[in-house]
N, C-alpha and C positions, 0 to 999 in steps of 0.2 A: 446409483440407480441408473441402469440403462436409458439412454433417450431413443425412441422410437421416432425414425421419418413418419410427417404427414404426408397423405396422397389427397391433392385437392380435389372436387369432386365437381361435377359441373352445376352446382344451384349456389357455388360459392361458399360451402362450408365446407370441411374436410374430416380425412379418418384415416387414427395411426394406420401404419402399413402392417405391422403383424398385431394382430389381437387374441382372444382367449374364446376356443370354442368348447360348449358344454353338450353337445350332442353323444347318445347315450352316456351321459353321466349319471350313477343311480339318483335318486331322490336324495337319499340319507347322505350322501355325499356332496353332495351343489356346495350348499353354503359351505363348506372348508376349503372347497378346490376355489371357489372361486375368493374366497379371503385368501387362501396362499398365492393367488395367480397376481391378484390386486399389490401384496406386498411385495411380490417379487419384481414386477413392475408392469405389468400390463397395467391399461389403461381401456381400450376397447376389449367389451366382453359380449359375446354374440348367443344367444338363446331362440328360443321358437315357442310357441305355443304348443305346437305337437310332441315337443321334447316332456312338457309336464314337469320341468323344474324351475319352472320361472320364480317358485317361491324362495326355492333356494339360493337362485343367482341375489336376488334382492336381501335376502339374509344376511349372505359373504360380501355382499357390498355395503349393510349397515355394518357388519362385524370389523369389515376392515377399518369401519373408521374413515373412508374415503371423502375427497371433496368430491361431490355431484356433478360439479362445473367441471373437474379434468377428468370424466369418465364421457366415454361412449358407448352406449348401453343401444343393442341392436336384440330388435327380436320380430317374428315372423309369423303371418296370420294362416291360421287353418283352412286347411282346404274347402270345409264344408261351410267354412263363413264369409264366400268372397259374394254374394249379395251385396247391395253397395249400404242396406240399414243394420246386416248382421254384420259387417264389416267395422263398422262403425260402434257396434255394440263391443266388438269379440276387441280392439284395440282396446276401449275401457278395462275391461278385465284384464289384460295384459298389465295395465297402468296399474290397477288394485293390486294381484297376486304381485309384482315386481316392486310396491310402495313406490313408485314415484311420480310425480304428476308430468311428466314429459319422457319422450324416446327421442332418442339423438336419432334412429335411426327404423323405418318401420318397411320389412317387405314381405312382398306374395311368394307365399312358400311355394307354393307347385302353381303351373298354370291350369291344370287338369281340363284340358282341349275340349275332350267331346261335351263337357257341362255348360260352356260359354257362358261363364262367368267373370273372369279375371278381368275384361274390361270396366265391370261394375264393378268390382274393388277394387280399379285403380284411379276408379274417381271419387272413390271413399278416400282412398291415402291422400288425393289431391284435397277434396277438402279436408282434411284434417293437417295438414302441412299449414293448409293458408289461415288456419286457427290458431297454428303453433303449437298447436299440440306433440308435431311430428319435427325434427328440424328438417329430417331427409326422406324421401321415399324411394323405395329401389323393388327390385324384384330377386327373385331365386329359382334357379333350374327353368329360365326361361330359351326359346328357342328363335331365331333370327324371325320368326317373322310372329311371335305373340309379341315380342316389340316392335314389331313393324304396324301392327294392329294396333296397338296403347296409343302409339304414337299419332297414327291416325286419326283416332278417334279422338281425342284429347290435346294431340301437341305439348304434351308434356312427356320428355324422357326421363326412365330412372337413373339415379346417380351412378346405381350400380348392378351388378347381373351378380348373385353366388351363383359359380357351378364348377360342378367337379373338374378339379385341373391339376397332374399330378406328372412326375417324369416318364411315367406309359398312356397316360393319355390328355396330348399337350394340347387339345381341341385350337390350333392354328389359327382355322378358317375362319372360327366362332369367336377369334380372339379380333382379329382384325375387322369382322361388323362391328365389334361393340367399339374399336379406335377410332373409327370413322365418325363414329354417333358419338366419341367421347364419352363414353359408361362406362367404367372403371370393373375389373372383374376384380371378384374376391373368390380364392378356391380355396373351397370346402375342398372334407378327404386329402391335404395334401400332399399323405406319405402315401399315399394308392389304400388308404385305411389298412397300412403297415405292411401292403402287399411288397410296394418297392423300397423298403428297409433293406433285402434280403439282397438287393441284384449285385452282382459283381462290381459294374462299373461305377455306381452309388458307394460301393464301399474302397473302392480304390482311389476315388474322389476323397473321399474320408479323411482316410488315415493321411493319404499327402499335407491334407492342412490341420493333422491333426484334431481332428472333430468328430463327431459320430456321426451316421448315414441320416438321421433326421436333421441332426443341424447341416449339412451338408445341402439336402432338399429343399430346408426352409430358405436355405441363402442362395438358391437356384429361382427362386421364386420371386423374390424381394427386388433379387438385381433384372428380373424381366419387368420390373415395375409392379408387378401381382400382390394385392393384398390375401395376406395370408392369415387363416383364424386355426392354428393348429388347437389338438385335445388333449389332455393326459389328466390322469386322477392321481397321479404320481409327484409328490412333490421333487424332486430330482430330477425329471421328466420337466417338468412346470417349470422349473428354474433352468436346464438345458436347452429347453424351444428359446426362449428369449435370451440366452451369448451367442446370436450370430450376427452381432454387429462388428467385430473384430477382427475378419476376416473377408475375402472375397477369391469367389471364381475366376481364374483366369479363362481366356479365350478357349483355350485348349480342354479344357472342365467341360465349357458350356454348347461345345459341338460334341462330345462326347455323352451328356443328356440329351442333348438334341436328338439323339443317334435312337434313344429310347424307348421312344413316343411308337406307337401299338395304335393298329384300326381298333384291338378287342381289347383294348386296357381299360375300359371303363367298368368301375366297381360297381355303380350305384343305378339307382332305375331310370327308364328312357321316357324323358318330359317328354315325348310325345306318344308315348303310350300310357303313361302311369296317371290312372284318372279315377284312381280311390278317392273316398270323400271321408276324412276324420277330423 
């Protein structure tokens, strides 16, 4: 079985460094991808409410068989319920549809600006941490200064920021606010959602250490310290993202990605414009 490094977090508890993300994974499919994810060795598995399979993440984790106590089970509140009593509501359900009475892990999916909500759901997630219902609370697709707002208003940081971070777009800047504040970033989208699979110097990286361009990326990731939730519905795939503990970047590799990083690499939509409510 693979052993996965922990990344400590700052509230004192911690979370493997790569884990299992089910973003568009159909419904009829959850529960298998994530019992083949679980036997294969993952151990953190990452969901949302917006994804709409949280029945099935809970499924593949009764079907594996798993102890509850070595899982880290992360999922993510709805945009339209960051109210600080629908927040508090919309977590419950989470808890229902996933069967378990606790989340290692609970954050704000979008911050959707012009609504000026996300401060009052994140004093939902605060109380519900100091209930324990929650162990961690973090946020997703947040931007330097809606944690600079949280923080303000509350004095409480999240553990950690998801947001898209991939070798076209290595967000730097973004990367060194959350080092300062000690917020641990976890990128979503890690292979550019299989944009940068295809690029030359990703795949000449490859083949030198013998590996495929995903394992390749994941292990470009892991060694920036970056927790990483890659996706596949593929068991081959599932069991591929996790063998990239056997290997490492040299120097030469990793100024060579470095080389990669694009103003316009970014795949997914811009938290500070994307202020859909679902």
């Amino acid at each position: 079985m693979t052993s996965i490094p922990d990344i400590a977090l700052n509230d004192g508890n911690s979370i493997p460094q790569l884990g299992f993300g089910v973003w568009q994974v159909p419904v009829e499919e959850t529960a298998r991808v994530v019992r083949q994810a679980i036997e294969a060795g993952y151990t953190s598995i990452d969901t949302a409410q917006g994804y709409d399979n949280e029945e099935g993440v809970g499924q593949g984790i009764r079907d594996a068989g798993a102890d509850r106590r070595k899982l880290f089970i992360t999922s993510k509140l709805r945009t339209r319920d960051q109210p600080f009593d629908a927040a508090i509501k919309s977590f419950e359900g989470s808890l229902e549809r996933l069967g378990l009475d606790y989340l290692d892990m609970f954050l704000i999916h979008w911050p959707v600006p012009k609504h000026e909500m996300y401060p009052d759901a994140w004093k939902a997630f605060i109380r519900l941490q100091q209930e324990g219902r929650v162990k961690s609370i973090g946020v997703s697709n947040f931007l330097p200064a809606h944690i600079e707002r949280i923080l303000q208003e509350t004095g409480v940081k999240p553990v950690i920021n998801q947001i898209e971070v991939h070798p076209e777009y290595q967000q730097l800047e973004v990367r060194n606010f959350h080092k300062r504040h000690d917020i641990a970033i976890e990128s979503y989208s890690p292979l550019g959602s299989g944009a940068v699979l295809d690029n030359p110097v990703i795949g000449e990286i490859a083949k030198k250490h013998g590996k495929s361009p995903a394992q390749a990326i994941l292990r470009w990731h892991l060694q920036q310290g970056l927790i990483v939730i890659p996706k596949s519905t593929h068991k081959v795939w599932i069991e591929e993202n996790i063998a990239v503990f056997d290997f490492e970047l040299d120097a030469d590799d990793m100024q060579k990605i470095a080389g990669l990083d694009r103003p316009d690499g970014k795949q997914g939509s811009d938290p500070a414009t994307n202020n859909d409510l679902w």
